[in-house]
Short mmCIF file of the C-alpha atoms (twelve columns), coordinates in Angstrom:
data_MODEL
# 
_entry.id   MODEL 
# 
loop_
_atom_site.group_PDB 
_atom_site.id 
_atom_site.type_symbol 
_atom_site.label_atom_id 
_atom_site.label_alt_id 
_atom_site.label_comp_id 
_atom_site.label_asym_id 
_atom_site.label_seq_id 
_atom_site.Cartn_x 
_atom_site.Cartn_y 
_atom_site.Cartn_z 
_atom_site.pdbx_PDB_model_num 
ATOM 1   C CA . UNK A 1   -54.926 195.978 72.767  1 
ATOM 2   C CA . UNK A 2   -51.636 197.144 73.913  1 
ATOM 3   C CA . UNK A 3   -48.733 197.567 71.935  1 
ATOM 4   C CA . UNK A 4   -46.905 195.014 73.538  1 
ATOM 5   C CA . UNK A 5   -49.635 192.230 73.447  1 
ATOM 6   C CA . UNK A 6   -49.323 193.084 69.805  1 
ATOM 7   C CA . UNK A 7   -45.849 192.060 69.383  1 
ATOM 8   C CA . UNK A 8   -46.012 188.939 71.692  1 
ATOM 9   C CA . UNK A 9   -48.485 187.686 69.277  1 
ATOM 10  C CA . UNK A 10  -46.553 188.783 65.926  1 
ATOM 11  C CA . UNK A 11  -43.900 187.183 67.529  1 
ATOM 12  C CA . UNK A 12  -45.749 183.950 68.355  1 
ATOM 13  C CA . UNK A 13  -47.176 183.953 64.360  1 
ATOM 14  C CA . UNK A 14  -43.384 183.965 63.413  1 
ATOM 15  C CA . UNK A 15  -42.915 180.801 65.816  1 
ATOM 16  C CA . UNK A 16  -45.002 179.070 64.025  1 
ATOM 17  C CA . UNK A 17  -44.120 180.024 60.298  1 
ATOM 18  C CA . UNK A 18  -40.544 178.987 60.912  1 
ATOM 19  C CA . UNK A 19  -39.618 175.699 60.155  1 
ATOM 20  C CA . UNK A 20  -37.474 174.153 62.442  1 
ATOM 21  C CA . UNK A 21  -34.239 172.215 61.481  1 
ATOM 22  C CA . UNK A 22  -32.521 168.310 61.182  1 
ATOM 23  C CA . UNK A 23  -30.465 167.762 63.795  1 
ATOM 24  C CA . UNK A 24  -27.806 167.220 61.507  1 
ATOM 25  C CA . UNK A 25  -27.947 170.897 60.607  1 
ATOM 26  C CA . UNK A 26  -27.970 171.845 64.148  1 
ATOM 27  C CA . UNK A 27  -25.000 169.704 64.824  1 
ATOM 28  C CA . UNK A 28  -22.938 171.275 61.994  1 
ATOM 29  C CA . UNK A 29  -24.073 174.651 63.394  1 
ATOM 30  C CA . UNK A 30  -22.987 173.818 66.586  1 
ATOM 31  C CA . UNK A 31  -19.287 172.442 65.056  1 
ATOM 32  C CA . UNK A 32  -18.863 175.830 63.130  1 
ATOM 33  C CA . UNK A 33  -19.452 177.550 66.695  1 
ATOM 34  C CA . UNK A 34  -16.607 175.618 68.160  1 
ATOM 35  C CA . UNK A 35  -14.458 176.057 65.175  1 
ATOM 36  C CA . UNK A 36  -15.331 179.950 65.103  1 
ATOM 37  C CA . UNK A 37  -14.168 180.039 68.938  1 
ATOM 38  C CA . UNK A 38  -11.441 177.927 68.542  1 
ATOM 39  C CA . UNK A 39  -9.921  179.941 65.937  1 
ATOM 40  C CA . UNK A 40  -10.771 183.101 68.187  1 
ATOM 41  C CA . UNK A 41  -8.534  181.547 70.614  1 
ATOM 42  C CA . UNK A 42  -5.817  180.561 68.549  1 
ATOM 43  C CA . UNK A 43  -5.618  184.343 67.219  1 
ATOM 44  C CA . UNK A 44  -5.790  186.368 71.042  1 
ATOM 45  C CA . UNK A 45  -3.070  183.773 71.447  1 
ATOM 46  C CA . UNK A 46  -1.054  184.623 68.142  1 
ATOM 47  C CA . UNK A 47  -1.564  188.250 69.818  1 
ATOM 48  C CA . UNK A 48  -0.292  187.693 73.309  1 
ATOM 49  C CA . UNK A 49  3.020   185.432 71.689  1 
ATOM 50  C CA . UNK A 50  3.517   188.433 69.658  1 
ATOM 51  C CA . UNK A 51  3.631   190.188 72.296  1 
ATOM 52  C CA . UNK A 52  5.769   188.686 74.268  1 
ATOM 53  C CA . UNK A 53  8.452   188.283 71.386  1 
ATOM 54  C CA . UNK A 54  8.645   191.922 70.084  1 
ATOM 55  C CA . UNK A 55  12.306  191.623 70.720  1 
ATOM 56  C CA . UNK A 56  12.757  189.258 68.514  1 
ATOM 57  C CA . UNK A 57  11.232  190.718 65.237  1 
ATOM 58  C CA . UNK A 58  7.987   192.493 65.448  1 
ATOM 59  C CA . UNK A 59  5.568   195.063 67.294  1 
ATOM 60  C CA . UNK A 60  1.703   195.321 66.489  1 
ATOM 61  C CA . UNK A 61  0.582   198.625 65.516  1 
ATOM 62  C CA . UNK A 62  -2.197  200.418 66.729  1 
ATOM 63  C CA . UNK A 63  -4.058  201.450 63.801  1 
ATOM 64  C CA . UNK A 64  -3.970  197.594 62.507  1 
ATOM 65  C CA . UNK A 65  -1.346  198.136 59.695  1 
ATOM 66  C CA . UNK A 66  1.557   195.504 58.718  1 
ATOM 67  C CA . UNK A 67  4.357   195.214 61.335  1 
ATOM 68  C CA . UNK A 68  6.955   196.938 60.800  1 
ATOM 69  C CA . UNK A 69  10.536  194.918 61.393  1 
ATOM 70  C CA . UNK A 70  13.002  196.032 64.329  1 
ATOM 71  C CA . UNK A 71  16.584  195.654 63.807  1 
ATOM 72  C CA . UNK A 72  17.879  191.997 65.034  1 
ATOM 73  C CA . UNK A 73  18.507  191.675 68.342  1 
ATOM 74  C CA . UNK A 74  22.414  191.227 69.437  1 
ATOM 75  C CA . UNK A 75  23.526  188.063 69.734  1 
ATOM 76  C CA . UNK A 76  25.460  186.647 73.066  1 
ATOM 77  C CA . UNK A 77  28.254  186.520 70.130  1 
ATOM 78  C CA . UNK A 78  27.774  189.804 68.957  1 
ATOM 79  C CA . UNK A 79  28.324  191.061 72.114  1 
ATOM 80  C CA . UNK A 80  32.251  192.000 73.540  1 
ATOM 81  C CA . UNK A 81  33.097  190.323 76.250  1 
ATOM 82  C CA . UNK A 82  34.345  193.041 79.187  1 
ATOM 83  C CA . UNK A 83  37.988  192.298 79.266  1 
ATOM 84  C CA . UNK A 84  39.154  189.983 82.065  1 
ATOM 85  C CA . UNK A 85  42.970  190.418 83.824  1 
ATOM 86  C CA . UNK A 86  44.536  187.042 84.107  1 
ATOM 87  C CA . UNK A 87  45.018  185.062 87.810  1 
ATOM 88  C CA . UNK A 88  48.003  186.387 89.777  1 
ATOM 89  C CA . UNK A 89  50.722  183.726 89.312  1 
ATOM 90  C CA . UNK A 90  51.348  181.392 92.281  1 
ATOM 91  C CA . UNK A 91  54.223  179.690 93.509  1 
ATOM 92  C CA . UNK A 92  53.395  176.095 93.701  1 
ATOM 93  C CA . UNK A 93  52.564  174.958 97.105  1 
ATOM 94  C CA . UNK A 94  55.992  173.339 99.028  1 
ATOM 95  C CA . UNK A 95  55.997  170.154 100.327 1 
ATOM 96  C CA . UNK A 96  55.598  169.677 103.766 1 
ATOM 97  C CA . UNK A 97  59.070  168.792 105.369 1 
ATOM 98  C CA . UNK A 98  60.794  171.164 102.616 1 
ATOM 99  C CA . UNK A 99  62.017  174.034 103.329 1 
ATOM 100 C CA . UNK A 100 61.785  177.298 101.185 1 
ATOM 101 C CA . UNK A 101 65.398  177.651 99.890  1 
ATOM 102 C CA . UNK A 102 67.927  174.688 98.580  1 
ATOM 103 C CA . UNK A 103 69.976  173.370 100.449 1 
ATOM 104 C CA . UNK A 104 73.764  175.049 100.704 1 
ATOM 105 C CA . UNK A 105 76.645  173.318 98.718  1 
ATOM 106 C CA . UNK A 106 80.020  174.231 99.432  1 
ATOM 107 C CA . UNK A 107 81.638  176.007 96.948  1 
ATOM 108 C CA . UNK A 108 83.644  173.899 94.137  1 
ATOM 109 C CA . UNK A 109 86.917  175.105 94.870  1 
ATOM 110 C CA . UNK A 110 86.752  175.543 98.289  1 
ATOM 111 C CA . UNK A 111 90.569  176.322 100.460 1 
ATOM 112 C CA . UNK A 112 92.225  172.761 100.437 1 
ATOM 113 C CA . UNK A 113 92.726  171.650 104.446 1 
ATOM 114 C CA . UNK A 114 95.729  169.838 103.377 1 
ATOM 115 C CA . UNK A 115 97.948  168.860 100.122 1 
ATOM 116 C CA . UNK A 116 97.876  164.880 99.976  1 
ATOM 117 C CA . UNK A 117 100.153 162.627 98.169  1 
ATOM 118 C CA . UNK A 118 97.848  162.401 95.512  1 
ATOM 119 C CA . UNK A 119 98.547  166.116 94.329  1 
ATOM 120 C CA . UNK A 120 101.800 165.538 92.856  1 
ATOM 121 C CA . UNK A 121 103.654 163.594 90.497  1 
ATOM 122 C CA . UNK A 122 103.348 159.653 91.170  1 
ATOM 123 C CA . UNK A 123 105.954 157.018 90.268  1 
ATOM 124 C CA . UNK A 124 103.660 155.659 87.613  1 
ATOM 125 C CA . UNK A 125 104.119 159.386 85.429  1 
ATOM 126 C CA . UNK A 126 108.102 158.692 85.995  1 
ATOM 127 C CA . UNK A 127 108.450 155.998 83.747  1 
ATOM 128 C CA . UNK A 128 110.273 154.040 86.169  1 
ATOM 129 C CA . UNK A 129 110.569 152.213 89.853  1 
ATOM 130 C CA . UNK A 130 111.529 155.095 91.941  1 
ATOM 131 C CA . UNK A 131 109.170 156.122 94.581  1 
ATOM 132 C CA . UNK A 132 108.179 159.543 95.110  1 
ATOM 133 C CA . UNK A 133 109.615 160.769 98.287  1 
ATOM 134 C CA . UNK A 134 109.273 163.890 100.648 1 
ATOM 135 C CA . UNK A 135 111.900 166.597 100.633 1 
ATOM 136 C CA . UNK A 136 113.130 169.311 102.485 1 
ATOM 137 C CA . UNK A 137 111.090 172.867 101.388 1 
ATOM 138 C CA . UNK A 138 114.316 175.028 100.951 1 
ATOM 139 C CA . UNK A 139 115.656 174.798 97.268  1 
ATOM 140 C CA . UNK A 140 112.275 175.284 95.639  1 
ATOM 141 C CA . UNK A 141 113.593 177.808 93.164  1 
ATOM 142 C CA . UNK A 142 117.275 179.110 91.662  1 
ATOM 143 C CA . UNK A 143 118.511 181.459 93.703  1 
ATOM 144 C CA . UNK A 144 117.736 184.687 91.348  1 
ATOM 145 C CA . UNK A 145 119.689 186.511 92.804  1 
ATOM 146 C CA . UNK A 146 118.680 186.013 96.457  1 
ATOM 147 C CA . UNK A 147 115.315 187.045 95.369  1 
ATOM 148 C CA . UNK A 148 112.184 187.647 98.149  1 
ATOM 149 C CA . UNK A 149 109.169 187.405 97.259  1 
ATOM 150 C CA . UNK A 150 106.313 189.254 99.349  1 
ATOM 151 C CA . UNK A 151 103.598 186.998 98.468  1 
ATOM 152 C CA . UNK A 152 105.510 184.296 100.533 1 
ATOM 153 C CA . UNK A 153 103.426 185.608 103.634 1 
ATOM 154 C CA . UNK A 154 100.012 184.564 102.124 1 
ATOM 155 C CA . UNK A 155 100.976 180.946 101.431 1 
ATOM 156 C CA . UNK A 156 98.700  178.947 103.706 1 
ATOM 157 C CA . UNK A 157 99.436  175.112 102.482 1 
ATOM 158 C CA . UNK A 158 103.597 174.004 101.003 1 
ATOM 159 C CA . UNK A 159 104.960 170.898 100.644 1 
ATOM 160 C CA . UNK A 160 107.321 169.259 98.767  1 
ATOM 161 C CA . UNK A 161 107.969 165.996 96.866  1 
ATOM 162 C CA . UNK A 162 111.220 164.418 94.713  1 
ATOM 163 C CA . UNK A 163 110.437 162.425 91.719  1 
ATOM 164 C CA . UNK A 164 113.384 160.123 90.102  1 
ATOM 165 C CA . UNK A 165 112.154 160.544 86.159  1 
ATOM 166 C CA . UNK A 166 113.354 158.650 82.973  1 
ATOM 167 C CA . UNK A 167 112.156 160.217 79.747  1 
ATOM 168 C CA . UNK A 168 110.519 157.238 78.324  1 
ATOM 169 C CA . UNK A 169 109.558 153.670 79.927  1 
ATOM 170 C CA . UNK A 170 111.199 150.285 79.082  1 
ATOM 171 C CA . UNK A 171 114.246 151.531 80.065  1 
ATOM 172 C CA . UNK A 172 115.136 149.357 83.125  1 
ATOM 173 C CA . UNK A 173 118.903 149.227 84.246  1 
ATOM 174 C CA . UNK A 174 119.709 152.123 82.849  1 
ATOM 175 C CA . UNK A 175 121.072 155.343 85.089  1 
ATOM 176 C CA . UNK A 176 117.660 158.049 85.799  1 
ATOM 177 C CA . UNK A 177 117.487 161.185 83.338  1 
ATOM 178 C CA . UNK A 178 116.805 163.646 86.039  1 
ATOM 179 C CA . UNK A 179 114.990 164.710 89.059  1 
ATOM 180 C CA . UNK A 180 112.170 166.923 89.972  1 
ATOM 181 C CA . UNK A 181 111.911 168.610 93.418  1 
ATOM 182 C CA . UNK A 182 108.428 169.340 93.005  1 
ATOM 183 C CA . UNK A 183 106.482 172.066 95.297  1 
ATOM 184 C CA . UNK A 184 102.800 172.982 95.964  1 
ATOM 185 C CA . UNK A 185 102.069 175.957 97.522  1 
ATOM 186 C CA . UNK A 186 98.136  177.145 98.474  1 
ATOM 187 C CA . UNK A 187 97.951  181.029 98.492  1 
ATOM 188 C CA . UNK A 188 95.410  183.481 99.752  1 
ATOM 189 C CA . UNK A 189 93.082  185.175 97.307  1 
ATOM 190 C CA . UNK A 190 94.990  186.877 94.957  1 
ATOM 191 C CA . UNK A 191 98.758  186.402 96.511  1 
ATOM 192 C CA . UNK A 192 99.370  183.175 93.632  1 
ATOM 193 C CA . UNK A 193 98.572  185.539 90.856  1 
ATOM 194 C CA . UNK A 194 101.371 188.132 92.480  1 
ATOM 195 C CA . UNK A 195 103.723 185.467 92.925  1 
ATOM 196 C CA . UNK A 196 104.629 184.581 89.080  1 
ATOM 197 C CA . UNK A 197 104.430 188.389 88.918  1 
ATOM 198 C CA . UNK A 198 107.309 188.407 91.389  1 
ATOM 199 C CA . UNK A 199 108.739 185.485 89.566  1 
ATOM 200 C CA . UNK A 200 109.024 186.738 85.941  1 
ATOM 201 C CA . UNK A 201 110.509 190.370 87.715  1 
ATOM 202 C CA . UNK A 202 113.151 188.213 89.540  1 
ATOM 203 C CA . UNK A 203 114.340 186.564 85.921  1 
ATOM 204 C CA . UNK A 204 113.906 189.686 84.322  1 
ATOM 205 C CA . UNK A 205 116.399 191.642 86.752  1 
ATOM 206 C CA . UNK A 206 118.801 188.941 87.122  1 
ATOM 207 C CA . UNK A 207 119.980 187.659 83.351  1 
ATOM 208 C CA . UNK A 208 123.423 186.766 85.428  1 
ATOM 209 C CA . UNK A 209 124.424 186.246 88.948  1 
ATOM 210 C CA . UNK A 210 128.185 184.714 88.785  1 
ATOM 211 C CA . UNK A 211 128.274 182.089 86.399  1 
ATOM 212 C CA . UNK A 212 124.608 181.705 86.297  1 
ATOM 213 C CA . UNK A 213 122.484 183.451 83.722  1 
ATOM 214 C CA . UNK A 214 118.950 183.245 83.450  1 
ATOM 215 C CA . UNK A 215 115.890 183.901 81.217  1 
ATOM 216 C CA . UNK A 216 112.624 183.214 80.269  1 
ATOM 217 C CA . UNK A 217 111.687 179.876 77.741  1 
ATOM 218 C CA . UNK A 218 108.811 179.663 75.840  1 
ATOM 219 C CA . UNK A 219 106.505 176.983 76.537  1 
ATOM 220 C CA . UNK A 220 102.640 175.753 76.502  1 
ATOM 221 C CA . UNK A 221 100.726 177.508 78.856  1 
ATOM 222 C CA . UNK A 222 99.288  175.629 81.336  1 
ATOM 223 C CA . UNK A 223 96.518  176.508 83.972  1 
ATOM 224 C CA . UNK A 224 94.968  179.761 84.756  1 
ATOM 225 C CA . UNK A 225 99.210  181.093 84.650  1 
ATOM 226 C CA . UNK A 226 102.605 179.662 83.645  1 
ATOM 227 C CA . UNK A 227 105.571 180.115 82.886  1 
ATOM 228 C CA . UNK A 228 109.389 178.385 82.388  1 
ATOM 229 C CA . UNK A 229 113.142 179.601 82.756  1 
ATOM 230 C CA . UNK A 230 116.431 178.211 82.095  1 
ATOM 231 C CA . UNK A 231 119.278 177.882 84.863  1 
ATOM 232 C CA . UNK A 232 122.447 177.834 82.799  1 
ATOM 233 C CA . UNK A 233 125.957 177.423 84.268  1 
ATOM 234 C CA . UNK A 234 129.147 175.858 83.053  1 
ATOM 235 C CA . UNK A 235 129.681 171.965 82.916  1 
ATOM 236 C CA . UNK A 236 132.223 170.941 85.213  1 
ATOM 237 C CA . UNK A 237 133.823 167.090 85.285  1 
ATOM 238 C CA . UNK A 238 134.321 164.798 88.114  1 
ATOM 239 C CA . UNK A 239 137.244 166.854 89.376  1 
ATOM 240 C CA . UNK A 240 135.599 170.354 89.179  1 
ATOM 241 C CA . UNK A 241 137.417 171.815 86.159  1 
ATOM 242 C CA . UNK A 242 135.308 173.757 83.692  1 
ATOM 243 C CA . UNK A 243 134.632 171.136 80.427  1 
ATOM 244 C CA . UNK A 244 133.627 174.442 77.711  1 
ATOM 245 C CA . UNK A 245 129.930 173.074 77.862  1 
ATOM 246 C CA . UNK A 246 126.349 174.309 80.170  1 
ATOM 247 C CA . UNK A 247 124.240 172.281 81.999  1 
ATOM 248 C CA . UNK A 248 120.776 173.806 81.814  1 
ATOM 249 C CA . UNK A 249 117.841 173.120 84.384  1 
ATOM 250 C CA . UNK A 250 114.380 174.280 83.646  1 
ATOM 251 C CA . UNK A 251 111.864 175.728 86.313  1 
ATOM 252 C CA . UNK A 252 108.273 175.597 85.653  1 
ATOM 253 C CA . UNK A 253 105.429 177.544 87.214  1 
ATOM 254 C CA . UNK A 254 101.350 176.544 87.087  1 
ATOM 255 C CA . UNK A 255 98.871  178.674 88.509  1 
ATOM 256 C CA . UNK A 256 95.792  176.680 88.859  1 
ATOM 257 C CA . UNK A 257 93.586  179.104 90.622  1 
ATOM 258 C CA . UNK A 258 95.043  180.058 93.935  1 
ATOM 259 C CA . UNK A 259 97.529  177.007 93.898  1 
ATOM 260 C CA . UNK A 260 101.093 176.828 92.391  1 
ATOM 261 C CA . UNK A 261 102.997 173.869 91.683  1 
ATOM 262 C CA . UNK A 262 106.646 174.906 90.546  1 
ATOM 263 C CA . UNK A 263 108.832 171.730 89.253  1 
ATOM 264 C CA . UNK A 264 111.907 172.540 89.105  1 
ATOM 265 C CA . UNK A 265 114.201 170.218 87.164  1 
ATOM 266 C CA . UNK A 266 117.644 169.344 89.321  1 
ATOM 267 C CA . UNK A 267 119.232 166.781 86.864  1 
ATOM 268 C CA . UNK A 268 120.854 163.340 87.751  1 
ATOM 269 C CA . UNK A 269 124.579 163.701 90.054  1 
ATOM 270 C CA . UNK A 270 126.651 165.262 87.087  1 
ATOM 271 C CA . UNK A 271 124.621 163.574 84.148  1 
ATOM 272 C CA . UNK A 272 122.814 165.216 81.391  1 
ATOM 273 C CA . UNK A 273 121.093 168.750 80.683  1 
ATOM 274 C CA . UNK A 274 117.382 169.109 81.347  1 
ATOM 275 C CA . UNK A 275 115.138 168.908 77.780  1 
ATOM 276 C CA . UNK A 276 112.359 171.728 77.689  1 
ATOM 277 C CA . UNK A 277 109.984 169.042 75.776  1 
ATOM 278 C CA . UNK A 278 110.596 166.557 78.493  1 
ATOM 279 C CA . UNK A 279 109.903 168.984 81.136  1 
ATOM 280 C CA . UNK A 280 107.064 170.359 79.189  1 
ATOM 281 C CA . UNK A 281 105.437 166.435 79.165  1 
ATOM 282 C CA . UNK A 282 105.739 166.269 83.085  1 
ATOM 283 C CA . UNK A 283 104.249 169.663 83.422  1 
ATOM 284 C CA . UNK A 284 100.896 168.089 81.747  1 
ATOM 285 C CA . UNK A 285 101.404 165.641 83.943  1 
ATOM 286 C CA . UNK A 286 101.477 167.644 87.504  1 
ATOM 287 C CA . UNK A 287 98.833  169.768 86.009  1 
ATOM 288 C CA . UNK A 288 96.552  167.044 85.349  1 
ATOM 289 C CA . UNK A 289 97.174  165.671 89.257  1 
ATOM 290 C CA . UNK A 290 96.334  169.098 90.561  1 
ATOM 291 C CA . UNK A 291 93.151  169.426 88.707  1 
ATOM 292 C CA . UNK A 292 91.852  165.505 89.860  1 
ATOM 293 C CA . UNK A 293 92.816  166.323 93.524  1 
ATOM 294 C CA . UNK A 294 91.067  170.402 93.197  1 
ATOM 295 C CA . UNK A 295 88.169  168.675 91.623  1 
# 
């Protein structure tokens, strides 16, 4: 007998000796299986997730030791931001229709055409009934001497009123206190500034011319420029003879930019002197009409 008929039949003996078992044991076998593989599974899983995650905290050695911990992995936070230059800026879109610069406005104090009756003094600042009237230009100023002036060539606009004036109102049949002739004159740039420069030298060089005598009187200043003088001369009565009193008239002068308004004070026929307070109330006055027509 060969040797391997001798082991089929050892092995069929063993068949036979073994005792085969419940099917209850052979299902619990087969559950065990199927737990043993499932868990297999579950760990080559475990394997390939660590894997994939060794950023995130671990690495599998080699040899089978622990994992060994990797330093945290930055965070979106952790992380600067590259630095980022702002938008130009951008003029906001313009309208359709509209045009890219504003319209032009004419300056404020733009060269008058013309000097209306609304410039000057009116007969409601006289305090009385008398209208305000035109008058001839000469006489604007005292003689001074027969002083020129060379700003008179750069005067583009004159004209000249007379205003009747009482000093206060109410005073009805009474005899006027005095007269203005009043004049506004429109210079070229820069010639009104030279003219009461030419003005105060003319008082200045002529303190007497006959029996006039002239100087300077303080007052308010008015405008941008000002300034008042007395006329002075001897009081005379009815028939010309020398009474031992003056008679004063006051001149004032306004700059208001490059317009002048002189008022010069020319009394009332032979009546009384000119008062620098009442002259210096009507020189508010003509100011204040200057300024509403410039405006």
């Amino acid at each position: 007998m060969s040797e391997l008929d001798q082991a089929y039949r050892a092995l069929s003996h063993e068949a036979d000796t073994v005792r085969l078992a419940a099917p209850e044991a052979l299902r619990s076998r087969g559950d065990r299986r199927a737990r043993l593989k499932v868990a297999a599974v579950a760990v080559a899983a475990a394997v390939a997730v660590g894997g994939a995650v060794m950023g995130t905290g671990w690495v599998l050695r080699a040899d089978g030791t622990s994992p060994a911990p990797l330093p945290p992995a930055a965070t979106p936070s952790d992380t600067p931001a590259p630095p980022t230059s702002a938008p130009p800026a951008t003029a906001p879109p313009t309208p359709q229709g509209s045009t890219s610069a504003p319209p032009s406005t004419p300056p404020r104090n733009a060269a008058p055409k013309s000097i209306p009756n609304s410039a000057f003094l009116q007969m409601s600042d006289t305090n009385g009934r008398e209208p305000v009237v035109d008058t001839p230009g000469e006489d604007q100023l005292p003689p001074l001497c027969d002083a020129t002036f060379a700003s008179d060539r750069d005067v583009d606009l004159e004209r000249s009123r007379r205003a009747t004036y009482w000093k206060a109102p109410g005073r009805e049949g009474y005899v006027p206190d005095g007269t203005f002739r009043q004049t506004i004159r429109v210079y070229g740039a820069g010639a009104a500034s030279r003219f009461l420069g030419e003005v105060r030298a003319a008082v200045a060089d002529c303190p007497a011319d006959g029996n006039d005598r002239y100087r300077p009187v303080s007052a308010p200043r008015r405008g941008d420029e000002s300034l008042m003088f007395e006329l002075r001369y001897p009081t005379r009565s009815v028939e010309g003879d020398p009474t031992g009193g003056d008679d004063v008239r006051l001149v004032s002068v306004v700059r208001i930019g490059d317009v002048v308004t002189i008022l010069y004070e020319t009394g009332w026929e032979d009546g009384w002197s000119a008062e620098p307070d009442v002259v210096n109330a009507f020189t508010g006055k003509a100011v204040d009409r200057i300024r509403s027509w410039l405006d």
